[in-house]
Structures are given as C-alpha cells and as structure tokens.
C-alpha positions as CSV (number, residue, x, y, z in Angstrom):
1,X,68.9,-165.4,69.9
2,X,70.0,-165.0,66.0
3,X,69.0,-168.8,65.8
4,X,65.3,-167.7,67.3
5,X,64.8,-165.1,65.0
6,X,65.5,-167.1,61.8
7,X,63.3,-169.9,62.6
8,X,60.9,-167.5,63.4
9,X,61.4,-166.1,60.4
10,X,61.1,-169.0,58.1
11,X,57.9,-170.1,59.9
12,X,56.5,-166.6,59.2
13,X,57.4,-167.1,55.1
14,X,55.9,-171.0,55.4
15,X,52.5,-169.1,57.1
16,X,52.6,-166.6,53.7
17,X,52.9,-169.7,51.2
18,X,50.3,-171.2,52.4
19,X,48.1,-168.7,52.3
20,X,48.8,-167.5,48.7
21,X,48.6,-171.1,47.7
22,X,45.1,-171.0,49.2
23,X,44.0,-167.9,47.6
24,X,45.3,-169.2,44.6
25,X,43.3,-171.8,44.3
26,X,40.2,-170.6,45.4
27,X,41.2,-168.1,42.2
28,X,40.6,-170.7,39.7
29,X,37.5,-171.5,37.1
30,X,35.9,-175.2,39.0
31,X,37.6,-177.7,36.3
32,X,35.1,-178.5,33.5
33,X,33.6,-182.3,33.7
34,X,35.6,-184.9,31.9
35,X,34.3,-185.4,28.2
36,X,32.6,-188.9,27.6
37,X,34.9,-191.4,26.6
38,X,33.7,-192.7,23.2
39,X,33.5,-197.0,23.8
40,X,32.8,-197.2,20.1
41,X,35.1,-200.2,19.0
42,X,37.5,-199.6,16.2
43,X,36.6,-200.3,12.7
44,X,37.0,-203.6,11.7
45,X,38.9,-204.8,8.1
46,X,35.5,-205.5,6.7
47,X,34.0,-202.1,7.5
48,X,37.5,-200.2,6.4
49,X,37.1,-202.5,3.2
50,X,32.9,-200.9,2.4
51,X,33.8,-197.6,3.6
52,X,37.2,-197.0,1.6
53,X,35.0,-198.5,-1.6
54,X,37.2,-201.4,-1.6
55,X,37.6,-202.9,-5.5
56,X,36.8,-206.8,-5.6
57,X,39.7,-207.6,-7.2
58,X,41.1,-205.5,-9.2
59,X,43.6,-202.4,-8.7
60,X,42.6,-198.7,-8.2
61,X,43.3,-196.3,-10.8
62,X,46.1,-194.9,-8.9
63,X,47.6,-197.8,-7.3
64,X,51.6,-198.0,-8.1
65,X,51.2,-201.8,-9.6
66,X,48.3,-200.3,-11.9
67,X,49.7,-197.1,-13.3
68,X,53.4,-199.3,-13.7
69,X,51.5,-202.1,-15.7
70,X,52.9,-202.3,-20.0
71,X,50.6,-200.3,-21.6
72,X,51.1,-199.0,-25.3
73,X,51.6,-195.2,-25.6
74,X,48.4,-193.3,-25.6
75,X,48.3,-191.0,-29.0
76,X,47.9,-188.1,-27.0
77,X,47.6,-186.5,-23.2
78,X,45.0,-184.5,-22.4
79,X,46.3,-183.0,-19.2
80,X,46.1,-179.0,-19.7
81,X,43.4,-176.6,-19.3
82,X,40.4,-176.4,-21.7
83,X,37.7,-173.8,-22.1
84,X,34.8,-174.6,-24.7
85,X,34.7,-172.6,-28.1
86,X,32.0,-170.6,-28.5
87,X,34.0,-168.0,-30.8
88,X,31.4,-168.4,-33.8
89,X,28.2,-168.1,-31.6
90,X,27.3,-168.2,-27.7
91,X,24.7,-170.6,-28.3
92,X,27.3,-173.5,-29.2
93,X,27.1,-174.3,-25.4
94,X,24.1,-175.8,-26.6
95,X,24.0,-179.7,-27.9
96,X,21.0,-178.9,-30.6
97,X,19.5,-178.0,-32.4
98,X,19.8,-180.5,-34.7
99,X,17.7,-182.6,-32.4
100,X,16.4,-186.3,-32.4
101,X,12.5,-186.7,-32.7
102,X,11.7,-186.5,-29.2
103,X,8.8,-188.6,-27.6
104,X,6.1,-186.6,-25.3
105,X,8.6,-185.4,-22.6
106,X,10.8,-183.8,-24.9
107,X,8.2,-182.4,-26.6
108,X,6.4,-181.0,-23.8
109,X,10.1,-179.4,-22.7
110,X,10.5,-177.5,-26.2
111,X,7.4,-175.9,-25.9
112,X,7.4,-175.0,-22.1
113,X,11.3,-173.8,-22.8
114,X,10.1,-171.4,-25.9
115,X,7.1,-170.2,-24.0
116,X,9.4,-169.2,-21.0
117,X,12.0,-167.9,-23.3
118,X,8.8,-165.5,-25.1
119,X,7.7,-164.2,-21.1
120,X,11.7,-163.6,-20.2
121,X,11.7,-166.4,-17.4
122,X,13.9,-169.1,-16.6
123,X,12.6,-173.0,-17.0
124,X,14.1,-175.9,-15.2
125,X,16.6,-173.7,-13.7
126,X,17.8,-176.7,-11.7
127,X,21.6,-175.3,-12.1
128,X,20.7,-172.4,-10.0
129,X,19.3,-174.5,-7.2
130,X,23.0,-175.8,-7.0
131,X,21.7,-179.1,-8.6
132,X,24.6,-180.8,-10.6
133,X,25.1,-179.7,-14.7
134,X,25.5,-182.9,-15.0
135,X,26.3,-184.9,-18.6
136,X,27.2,-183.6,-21.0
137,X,26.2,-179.8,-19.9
138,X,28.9,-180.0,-17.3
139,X,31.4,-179.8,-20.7
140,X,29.8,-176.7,-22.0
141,X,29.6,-174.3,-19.3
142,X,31.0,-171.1,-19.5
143,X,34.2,-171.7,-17.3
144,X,37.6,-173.4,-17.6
145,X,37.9,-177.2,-17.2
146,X,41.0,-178.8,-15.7
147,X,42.3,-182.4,-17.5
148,X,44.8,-184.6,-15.6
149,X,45.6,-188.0,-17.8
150,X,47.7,-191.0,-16.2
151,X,48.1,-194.1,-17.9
152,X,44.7,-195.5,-16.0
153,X,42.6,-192.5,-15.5
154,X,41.5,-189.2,-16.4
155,X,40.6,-186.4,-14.2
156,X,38.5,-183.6,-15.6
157,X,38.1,-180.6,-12.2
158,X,35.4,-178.3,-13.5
159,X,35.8,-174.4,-12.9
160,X,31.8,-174.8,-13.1
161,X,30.8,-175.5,-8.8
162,X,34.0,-178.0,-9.2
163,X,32.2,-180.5,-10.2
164,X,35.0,-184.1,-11.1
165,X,34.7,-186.6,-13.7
166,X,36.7,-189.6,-13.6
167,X,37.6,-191.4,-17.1
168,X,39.0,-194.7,-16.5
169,X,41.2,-196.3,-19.1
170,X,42.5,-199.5,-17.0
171,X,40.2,-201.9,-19.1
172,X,38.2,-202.3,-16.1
173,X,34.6,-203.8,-17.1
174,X,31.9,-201.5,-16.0
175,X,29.9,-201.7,-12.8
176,X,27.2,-204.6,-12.6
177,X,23.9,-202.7,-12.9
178,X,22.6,-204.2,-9.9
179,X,25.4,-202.5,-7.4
180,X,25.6,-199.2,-9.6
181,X,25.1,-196.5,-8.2
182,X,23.8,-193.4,-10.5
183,X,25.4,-190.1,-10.8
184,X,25.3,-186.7,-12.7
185,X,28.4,-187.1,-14.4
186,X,27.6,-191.1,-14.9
187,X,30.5,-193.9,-14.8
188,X,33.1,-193.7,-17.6
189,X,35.2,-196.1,-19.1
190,X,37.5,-195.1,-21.8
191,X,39.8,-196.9,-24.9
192,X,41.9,-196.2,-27.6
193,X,40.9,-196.7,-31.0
194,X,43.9,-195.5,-33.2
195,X,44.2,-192.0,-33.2
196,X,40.8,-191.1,-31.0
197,X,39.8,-192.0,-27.3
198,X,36.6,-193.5,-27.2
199,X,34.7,-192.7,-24.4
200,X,31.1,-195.1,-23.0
201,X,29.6,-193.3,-20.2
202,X,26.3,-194.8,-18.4
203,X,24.9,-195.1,-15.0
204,X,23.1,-191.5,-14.8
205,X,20.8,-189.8,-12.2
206,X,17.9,-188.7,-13.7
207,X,16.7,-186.2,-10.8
208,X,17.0,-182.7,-12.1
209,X,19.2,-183.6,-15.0
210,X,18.4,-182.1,-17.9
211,X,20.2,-181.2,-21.5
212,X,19.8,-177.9,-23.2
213,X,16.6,-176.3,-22.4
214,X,14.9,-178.7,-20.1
215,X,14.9,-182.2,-22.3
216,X,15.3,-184.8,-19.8
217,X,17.2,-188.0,-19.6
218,X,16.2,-191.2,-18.0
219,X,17.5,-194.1,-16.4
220,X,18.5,-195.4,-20.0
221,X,20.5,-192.5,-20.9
222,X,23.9,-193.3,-22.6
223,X,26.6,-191.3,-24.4
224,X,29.9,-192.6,-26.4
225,X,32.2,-189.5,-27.0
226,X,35.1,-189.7,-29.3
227,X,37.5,-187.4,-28.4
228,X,40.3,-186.4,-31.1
229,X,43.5,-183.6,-30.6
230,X,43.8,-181.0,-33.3
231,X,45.8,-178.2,-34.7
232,X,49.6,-179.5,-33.1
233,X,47.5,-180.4,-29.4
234,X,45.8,-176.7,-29.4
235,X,42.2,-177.9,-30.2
236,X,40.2,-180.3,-28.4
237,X,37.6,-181.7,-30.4
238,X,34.5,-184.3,-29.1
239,X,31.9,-186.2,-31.4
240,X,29.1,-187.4,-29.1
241,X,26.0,-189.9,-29.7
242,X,23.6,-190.0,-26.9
243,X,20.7,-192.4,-26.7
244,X,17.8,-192.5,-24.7
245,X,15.0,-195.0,-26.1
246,X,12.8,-193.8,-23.3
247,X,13.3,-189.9,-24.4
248,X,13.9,-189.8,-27.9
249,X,14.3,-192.2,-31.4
250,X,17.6,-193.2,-32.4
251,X,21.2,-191.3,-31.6
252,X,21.6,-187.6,-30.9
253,X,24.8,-186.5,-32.0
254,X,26.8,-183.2,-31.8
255,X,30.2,-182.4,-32.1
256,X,32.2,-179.7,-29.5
257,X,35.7,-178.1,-29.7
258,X,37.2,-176.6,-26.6
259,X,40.4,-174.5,-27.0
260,X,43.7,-175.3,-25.1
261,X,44.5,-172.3,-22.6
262,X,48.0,-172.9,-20.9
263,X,47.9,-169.5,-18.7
264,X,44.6,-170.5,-16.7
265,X,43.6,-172.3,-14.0
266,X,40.5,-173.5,-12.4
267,X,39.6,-171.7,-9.2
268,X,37.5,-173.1,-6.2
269,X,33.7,-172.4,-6.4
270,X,31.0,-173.4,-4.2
271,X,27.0,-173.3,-5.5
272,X,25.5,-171.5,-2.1
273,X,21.3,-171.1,-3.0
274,X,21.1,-168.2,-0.9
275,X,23.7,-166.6,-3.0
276,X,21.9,-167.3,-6.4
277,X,18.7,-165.9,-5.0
278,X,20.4,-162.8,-6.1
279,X,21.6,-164.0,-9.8
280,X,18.1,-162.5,-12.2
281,X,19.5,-165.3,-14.2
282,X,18.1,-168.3,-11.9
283,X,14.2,-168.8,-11.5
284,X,14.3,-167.4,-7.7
285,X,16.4,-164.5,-9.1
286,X,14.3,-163.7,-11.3
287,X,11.0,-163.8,-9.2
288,X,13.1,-161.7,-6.9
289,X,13.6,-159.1,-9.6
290,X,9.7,-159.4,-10.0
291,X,8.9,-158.6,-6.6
292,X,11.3,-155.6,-6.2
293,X,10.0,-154.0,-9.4
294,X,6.5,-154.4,-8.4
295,X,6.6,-153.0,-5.1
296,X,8.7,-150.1,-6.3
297,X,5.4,-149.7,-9.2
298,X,3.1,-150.0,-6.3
299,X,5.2,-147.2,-4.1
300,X,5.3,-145.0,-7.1
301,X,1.3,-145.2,-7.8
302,X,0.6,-144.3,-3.8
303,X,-1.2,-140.5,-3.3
304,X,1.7,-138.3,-2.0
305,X,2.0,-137.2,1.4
306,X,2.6,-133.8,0.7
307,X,1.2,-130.4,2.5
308,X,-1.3,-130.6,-0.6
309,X,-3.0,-134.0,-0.1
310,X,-6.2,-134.1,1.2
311,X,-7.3,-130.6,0.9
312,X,-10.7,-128.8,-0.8
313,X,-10.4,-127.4,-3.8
C-alpha cells in the first residue's frame, strides 16, 4: 500500500513538470531569425597593404627601426602647448597686410572683403560651414595648439575643430605629384638648418581654402616656414614665404610668435553646422540675426489689437 501511494505520487509530480514545462514555453518571445552570415572573404595582404596606406619602401614615422635610426640631436623640441600672440593687437591672427600684388582673384577678394566688412556681414565664411582653416590660418586661430616632436615626426592637435598636422623630419622625399593627394593642411616635410627647422609644405586643396579675408590659393600654393625657439624655449617664433604664381607675384612673407603655455591643454571640439547657425559671427548666423530682427520690426509696426482699434472717432 505505502509502495502504491508513492509511485502514485511521483507520477502526480512528473504530470506537474510537464505541464509547467509546457506553459513555459508557450511563455516565450518566438526566437528572432538568424542574422545573415556575411560570405565576404577576408581581406587579402594586397588589400590590408592599400587600405593601411602601406609605404613603398620606406619606414613609417613611428615605426621602432625608424625613430631608433642615428640621428644628430635636433636644436630644440617643440612638444608643449602653444597659443598664438596676439598681445600687441587682435588682428595679428592675420598674415597681412603687408601683402604681395595680387592678380584679379585677390583683388576682387580685398574689395568684396572691405565692402562686407562696411555692411557688418561675414564673406567667405567657409570656417563656419565646418570647412577646414586650413594653411596657414589653422596656426592663428584663437585656441591652443598641441606640439608632440619625435625624432621623425611632428604632431601639431589643434584646439581649433582638432584639426592634425603631421611634420615629417625622416628625410623622406615628398609624395610624387601624380599619387598626391591634396589636403587643407598640405604635406610637410621638415629639416634642420643649424639652429632653425625649416619647414616645405605643398600638396593643398584649394576648395574653400582661403587666407585672411577671402584671398584664395590654388593648386600651386606653397609655403616654407622657418621655425626658431626664443626667450630660454618660452617663445615660438615662425618666418613664412608663401607662393602662389597663379594668385599673386613673388613671395608673401610674415612672421608669427606663439607663446609657450605649460598649464593648458587642448580640449575635443567638433564643427556641427547646425550649431553655428546660431554663432552671428558665421554668414548663416548672421542672416539669422537678420531674420529675427526683422520680424520682431515687422511685429512692432502691426495696428494693436486693443479694445480701441477699429473704432469711430
């Protein structure tokens, strides 16, 4: 009899399980398809070789067998934080005037700039369309600029919408036009002449580029900076000559000190357009302002809706 009841018993529990089981899977969400497998192959060495901007023989700049090579001590290290000296007069951030004798462009630019200037509007605000500073107005902005030096390269981290330039000091010959491929801050290769690091930068986009109030630069553009240390390593001094036979006669040349700051940093910044819709400082700013204020004229010149309007006198 007790033998009866237990295996009655158990057959009762196995009855229960089976039915919670049930109900517990009736409970759950359907399972979600499989994702597609991806049959993409894997990249090949060729392809890692082109996407990884593989050097044709030569050493990156930060390859251990490049920065390790015998070099001769560099005069000085840049690596610190800079911020340009505008201490005798805001303008400074400018490269002229002096300025070359520009051809028609140029021209055209100094006139359009000063008539914009006279009617309080921005011109060629490509800089608050998030377009690249670009050389050499990159240098001059109004923020911080962060210098790393190895014994093959140079870093410069801009405060300004963190923009890089790379310096490379490795003797490496420059880029054969034909596979060069142009950029704001151009390609940069540096040596050491004595007590000053000479500096040839070419290799420029043109598209929105422009230096101090609109004068553009074309696919000739060129610069040589020589860049000096003064005052014990406090002062930062650069003597540019920019050329551009399709822009202007002969060399521009201007000379910019920046001014060591040892308790800043660069922070992260990101150019968003919708944000600098808002800046009256940029050309959409600015035609914002003129909206607002004109509406708000308009507003103020309607009749009154009073308890007064519209009756006989």
């Amino acid at each position: 009899m007790m033998r009866r009841t237990w295996r009655s018993a158990l057959c009762a529990l196995g009855g229960t399980a089976m039915l919670l089981a049930a109900a517990a899977a009736i409970a759950q969400p359907p399972a979600s398809p499989a994702a597609p497998v991806d049959r993409r192959p894997g990249l090949t060495p060729d392809r890692i070789d082109e996407l990884s901007h593989k050097h044709d023989g030569y050493y990156g700049a930060l390859a251990p067998q490049n920065l390790n090579k015998a070099r001769p001590k560099p005069p000085f290290n840049l690596t610190g934080t800079w911020f340009i000296d505008l201490r005798r007069a805001f303008a400074d951030f400018m490269f002229g005037p002096p300025y070359p004798q520009f051809y028609a462009a140029g021209q055209q630019a100094l006139k359009d700039a000063a008539q914009a200037r006279k009617e309080g509007k921005p011109y060629r605000d490509s800089i608050g369309q998030c377009y690249p500073a670009g050389m050499p107005m990159i240098m001059t902005r109004v923020w911080p600029i962060s210098m790393v030096q190895e014994p093959t390269v140079i870093y410069m981290m801009f405060g300004f919408t963190n923009s890089l330039r790379i310096i490379y000091l490795d003797g490496r010959k420059p880029t054969d036009p034909d596979i060069a491929i142009p950029t704001y801050n151009g390609e940069s290769l540096g040596h050491w002449e004595g007590n000053a690091l000479v500096i040839h930068t070419k290799y420029f986009e043109t598209n929105q580029h422009w230096i101090d109030s609109g004068i553009p630069v074309s696919d000739q553009f060129e610069m040589t900076e020589r860049v000096t240390l003064l005052d014990k390593g406090m002062t930062l001094q650069i003597e540019y000559t920019m050329t551009d036979p399709k822009n202007w006669k002969g060399e521009w040349k201007s000379t910019k000190r920046w001014m060591r700051e040892d308790y800043s940093d660069i922070p992260e910044v990101e150019c968003l357009p919708n944000l600098n819709e808002n800046l009256p400082s940029t050309e959409k700013g600015h035609a914002a302002v003129e909206a607002r204020e004109k509406a708000s004229d308009a507003a103020g010149s309607a009749p009154s809706g009073g308890s007064g309007a519209g009756k006989p006198h």
